[in-house]
C-alpha beads as a LAMMPS data file, in Angstrom:
LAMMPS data file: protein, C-alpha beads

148 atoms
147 bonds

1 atom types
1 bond types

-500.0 500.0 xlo xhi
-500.0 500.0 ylo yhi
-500.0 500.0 zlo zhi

Masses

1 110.0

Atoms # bond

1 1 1 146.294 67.125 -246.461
2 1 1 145.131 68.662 -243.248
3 1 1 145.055 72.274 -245.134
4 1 1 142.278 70.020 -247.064
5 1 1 140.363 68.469 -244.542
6 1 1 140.325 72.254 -242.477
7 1 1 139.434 74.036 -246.094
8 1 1 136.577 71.152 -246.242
9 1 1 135.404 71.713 -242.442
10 1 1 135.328 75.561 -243.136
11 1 1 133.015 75.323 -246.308
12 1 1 131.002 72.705 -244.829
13 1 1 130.366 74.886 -241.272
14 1 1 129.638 78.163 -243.527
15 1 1 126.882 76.313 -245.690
16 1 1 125.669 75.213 -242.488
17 1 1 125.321 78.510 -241.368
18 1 1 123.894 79.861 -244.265
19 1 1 121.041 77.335 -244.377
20 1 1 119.277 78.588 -241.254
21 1 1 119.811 81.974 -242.098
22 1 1 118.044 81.464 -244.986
23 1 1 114.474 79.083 -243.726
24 1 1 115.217 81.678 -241.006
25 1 1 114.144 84.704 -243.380
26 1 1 111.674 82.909 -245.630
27 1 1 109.689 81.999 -242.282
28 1 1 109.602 86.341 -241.398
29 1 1 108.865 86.624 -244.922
30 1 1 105.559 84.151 -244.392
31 1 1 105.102 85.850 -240.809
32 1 1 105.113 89.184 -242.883
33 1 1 102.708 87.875 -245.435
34 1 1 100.002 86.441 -242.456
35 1 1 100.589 90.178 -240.670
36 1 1 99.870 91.761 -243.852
37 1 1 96.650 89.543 -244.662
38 1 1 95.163 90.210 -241.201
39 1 1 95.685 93.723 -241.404
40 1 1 93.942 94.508 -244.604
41 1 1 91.210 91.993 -243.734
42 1 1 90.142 94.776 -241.222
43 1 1 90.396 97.878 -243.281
44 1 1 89.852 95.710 -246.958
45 1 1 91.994 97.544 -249.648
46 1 1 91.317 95.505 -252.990
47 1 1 95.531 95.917 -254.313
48 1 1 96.635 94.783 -251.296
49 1 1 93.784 91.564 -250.874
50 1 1 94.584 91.227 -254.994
51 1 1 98.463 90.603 -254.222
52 1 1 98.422 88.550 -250.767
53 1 1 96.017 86.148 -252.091
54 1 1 96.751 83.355 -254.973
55 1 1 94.564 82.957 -257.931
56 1 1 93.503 79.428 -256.810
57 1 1 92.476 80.396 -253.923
58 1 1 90.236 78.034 -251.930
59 1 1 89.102 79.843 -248.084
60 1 1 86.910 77.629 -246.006
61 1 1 85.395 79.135 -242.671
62 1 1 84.065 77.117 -239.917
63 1 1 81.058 77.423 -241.212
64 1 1 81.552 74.739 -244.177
65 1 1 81.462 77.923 -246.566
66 1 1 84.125 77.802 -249.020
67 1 1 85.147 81.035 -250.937
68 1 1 87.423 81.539 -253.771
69 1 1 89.778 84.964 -254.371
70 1 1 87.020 86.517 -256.353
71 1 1 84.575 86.066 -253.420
72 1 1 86.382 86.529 -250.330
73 1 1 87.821 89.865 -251.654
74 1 1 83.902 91.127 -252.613
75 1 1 82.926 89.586 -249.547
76 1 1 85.656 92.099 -247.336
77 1 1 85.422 94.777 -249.611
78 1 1 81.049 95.134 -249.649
79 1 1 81.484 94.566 -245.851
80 1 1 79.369 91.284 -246.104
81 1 1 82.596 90.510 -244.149
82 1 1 83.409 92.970 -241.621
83 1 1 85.830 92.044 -239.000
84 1 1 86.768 95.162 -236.554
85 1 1 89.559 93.434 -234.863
86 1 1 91.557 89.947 -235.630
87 1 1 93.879 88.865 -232.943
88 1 1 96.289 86.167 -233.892
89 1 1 98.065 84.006 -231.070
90 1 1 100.167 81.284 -231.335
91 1 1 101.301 80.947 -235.044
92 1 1 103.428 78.378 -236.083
93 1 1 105.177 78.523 -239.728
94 1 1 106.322 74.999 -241.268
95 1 1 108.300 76.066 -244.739
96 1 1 107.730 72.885 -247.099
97 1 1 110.288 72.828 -250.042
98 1 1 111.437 76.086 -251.652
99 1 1 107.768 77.283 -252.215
100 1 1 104.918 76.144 -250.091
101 1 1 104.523 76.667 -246.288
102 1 1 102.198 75.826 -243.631
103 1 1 100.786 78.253 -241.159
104 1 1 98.738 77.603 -238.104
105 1 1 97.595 79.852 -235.307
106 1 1 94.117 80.483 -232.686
107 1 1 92.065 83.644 -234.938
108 1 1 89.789 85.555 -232.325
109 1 1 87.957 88.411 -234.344
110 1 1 84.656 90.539 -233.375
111 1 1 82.959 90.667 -236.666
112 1 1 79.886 92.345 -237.991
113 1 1 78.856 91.969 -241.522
114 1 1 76.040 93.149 -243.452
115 1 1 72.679 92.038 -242.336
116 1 1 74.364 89.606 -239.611
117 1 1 74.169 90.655 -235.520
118 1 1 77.802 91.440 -234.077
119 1 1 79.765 88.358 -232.906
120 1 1 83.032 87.111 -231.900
121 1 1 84.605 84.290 -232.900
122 1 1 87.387 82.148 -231.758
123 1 1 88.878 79.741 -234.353
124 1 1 91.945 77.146 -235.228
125 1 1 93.071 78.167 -238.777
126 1 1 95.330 76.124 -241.340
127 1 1 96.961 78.075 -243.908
128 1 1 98.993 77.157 -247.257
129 1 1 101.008 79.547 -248.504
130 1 1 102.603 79.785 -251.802
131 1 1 105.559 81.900 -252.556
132 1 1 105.559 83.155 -255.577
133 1 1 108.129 85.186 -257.471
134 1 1 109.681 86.675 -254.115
135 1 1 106.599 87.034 -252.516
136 1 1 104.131 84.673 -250.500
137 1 1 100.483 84.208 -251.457
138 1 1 97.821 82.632 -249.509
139 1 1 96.578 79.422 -251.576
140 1 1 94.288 77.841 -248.782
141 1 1 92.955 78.188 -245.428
142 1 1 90.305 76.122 -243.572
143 1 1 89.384 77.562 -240.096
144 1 1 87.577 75.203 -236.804
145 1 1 85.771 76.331 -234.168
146 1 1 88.467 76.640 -231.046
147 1 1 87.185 74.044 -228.251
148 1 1 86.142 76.372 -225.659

Bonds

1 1 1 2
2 1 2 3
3 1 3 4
4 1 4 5
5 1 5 6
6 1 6 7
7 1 7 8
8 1 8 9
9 1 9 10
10 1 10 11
11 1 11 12
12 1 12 13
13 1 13 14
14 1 14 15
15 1 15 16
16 1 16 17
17 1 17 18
18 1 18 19
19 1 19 20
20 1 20 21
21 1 21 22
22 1 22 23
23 1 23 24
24 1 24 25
25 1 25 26
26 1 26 27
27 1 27 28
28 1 28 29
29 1 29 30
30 1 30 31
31 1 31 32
32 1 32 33
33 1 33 34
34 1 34 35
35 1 35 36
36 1 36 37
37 1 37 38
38 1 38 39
39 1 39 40
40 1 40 41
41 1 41 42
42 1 42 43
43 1 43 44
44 1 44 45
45 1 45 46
46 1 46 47
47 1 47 48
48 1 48 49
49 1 49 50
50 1 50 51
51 1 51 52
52 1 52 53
53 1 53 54
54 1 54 55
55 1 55 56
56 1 56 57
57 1 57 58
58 1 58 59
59 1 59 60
60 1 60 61
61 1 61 62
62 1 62 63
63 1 63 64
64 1 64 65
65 1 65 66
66 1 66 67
67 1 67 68
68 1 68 69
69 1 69 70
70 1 70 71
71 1 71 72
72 1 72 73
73 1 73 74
74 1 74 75
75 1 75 76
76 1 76 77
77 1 77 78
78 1 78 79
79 1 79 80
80 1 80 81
81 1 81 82
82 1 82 83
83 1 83 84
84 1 84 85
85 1 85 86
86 1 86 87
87 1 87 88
88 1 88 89
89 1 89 90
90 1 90 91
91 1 91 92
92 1 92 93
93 1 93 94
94 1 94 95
95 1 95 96
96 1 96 97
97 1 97 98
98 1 98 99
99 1 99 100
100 1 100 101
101 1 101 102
102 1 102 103
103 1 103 104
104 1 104 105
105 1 105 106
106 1 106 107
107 1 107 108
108 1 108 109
109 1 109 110
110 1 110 111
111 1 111 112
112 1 112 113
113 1 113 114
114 1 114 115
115 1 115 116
116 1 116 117
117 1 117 118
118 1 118 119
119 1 119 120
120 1 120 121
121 1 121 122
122 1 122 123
123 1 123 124
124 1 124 125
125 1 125 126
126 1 126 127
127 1 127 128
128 1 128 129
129 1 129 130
130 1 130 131
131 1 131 132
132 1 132 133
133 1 133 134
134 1 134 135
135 1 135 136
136 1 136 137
137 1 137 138
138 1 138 139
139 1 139 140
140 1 140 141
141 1 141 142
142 1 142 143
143 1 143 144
144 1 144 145
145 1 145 146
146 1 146 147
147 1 147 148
């Protein structure tokens, strides 16, 4: 009986183990993902924008502006969105289920797009991400205006 109970105790500590391990990699995985996205926002390569972001997409800026995958990749790529430099502080990653997460973090970026006057901005952004397959996919993100 007590060969049991330790047998049962041993399983049940190794699961535990194995639990954190695991939200433990999907939340680098989603870390990865957000690296990835702010990278290629600032030198825009169409493959890469085409497999970080989910066909649903729906991107809102401060602004009100709301852009879908189609537009937010034309957008980077013709420069009519032209950051120079994102910096991204003090992300937080909530996994949700096997498959969604939420990100947050503070976005500071000098920009300069086409026909617009260089600018800086300093925003609070709310991401979804969907994993798909193996990897993670943005599906939303609405960004605020950081209270000075």
């Amino acid at each position: 009986m007590i060969k049991r109970i330790m047998l049962l105790v041993a399983t049940f500590c190794s699961v535990a183990l194995v639990i954190p391990a695991s939200a433990a990699d999907e939340i680098a995985a989603i870390d990865a993902a957000a690296e990835q996205l702010r990278v290629v926002m600032v030198d825009p390569d169409k493959g890469r924008l085409e497999a970080l972001i989910a066909p649903e997409l729906s991107y809102g800026h401060s602004s009100g502006k709301v852009d879908t995958k189609e537009s937010l990749i034309d957008n980077l790529m013709t420069g009519a969105s032209n950051f120079s430099s994102i910096a991204i502080s003090d992300q937080r990653v909530q996994v949700v289920g096997d498959d969604i997460a939420i990100v947050r973090h503070t976005f500071v970026a000098d920009t300069h797009g086409k026909g617009k006057d260089p600018a800086r901005v300093n925003l609070k952004v709310l991401q979804i991400w969907k994993k798909k397959g193996s990897e993670w996919q943005l599906l939303a993100r609405q960004a605020v205006a950081a209270s000075a």
